[in-house]
C-alpha positions in Angstrom: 9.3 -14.4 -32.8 7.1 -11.4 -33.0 5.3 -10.1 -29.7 1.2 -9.1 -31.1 0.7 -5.8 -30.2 -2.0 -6.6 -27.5 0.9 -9.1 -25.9 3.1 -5.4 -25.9 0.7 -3.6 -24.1 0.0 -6.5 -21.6 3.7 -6.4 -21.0 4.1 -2.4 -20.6 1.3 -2.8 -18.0 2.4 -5.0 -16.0 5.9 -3.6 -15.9 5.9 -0.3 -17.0 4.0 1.9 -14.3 4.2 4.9 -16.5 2.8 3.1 -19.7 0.1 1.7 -16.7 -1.0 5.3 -16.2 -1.2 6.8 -19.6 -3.4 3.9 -19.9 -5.6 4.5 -16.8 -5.9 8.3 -17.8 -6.7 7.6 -20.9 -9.6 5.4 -20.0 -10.7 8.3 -17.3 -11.1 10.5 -20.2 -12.5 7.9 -22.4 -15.4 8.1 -20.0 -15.5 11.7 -19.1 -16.1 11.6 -23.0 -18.8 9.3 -23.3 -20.6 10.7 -20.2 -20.7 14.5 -22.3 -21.6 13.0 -25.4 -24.3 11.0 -23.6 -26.2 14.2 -22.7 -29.4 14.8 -25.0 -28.5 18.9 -25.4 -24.8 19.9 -25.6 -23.7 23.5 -25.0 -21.1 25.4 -26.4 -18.6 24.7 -22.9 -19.5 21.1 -24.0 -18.3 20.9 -27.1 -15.5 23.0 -26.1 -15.1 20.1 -23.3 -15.4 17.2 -25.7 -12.3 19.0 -28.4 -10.2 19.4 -25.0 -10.9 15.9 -24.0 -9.8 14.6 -27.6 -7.0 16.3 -27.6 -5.5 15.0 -24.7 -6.8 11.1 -25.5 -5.1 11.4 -28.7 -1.7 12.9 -26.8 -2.1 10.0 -24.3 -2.2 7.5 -27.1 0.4 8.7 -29.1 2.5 8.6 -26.0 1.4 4.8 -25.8 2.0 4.4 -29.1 5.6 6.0 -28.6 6.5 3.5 -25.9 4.9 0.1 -27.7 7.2 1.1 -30.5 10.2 1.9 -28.6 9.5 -2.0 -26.9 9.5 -3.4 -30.4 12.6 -1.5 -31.0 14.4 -3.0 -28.1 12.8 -6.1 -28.5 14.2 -6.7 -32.1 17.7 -5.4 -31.4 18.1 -8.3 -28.8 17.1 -11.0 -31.3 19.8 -9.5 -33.7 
């Protein structure tokens, strides 16, 4: 049977600290994010601020993304 992908990450974070704090520092710049983009006048160190924070969501979740297909990868080969 095949694990949904929300039963994955369920699984990687409750077992897997390192997948548990991708996810936490993703969310901590998830709201760092929202607080900037929140503001009614951005500046130029702002917007420079939003790109970097992005960026490193988008590395985070790849990471993430990395380590729910290396579970499904493991997962399979033991049904085989």
């Amino acid at each position: 049977m095949m694990m949904k992908e929300e039963e994955i990450k369920e699984h990687l974070m409750s077992s897997n600290p390192e997948f548990r704090r991708l996810v936490e520092e993703h969310k901590l710049y998830e709201g760092q994010l929202n607080e900037l983009q929140s503001r009614h006048h951005m500046t130029e160190r702002d917007h420079l601020e939003e790109i970097r924070l992005k960026k490193k969501k988008l590395h985070l979740k790849d990471q993430m993304n990395s380590m729910i297909q290396k579970f499904r990868r493991e997962l399979s080969h033991q049904h085989t």
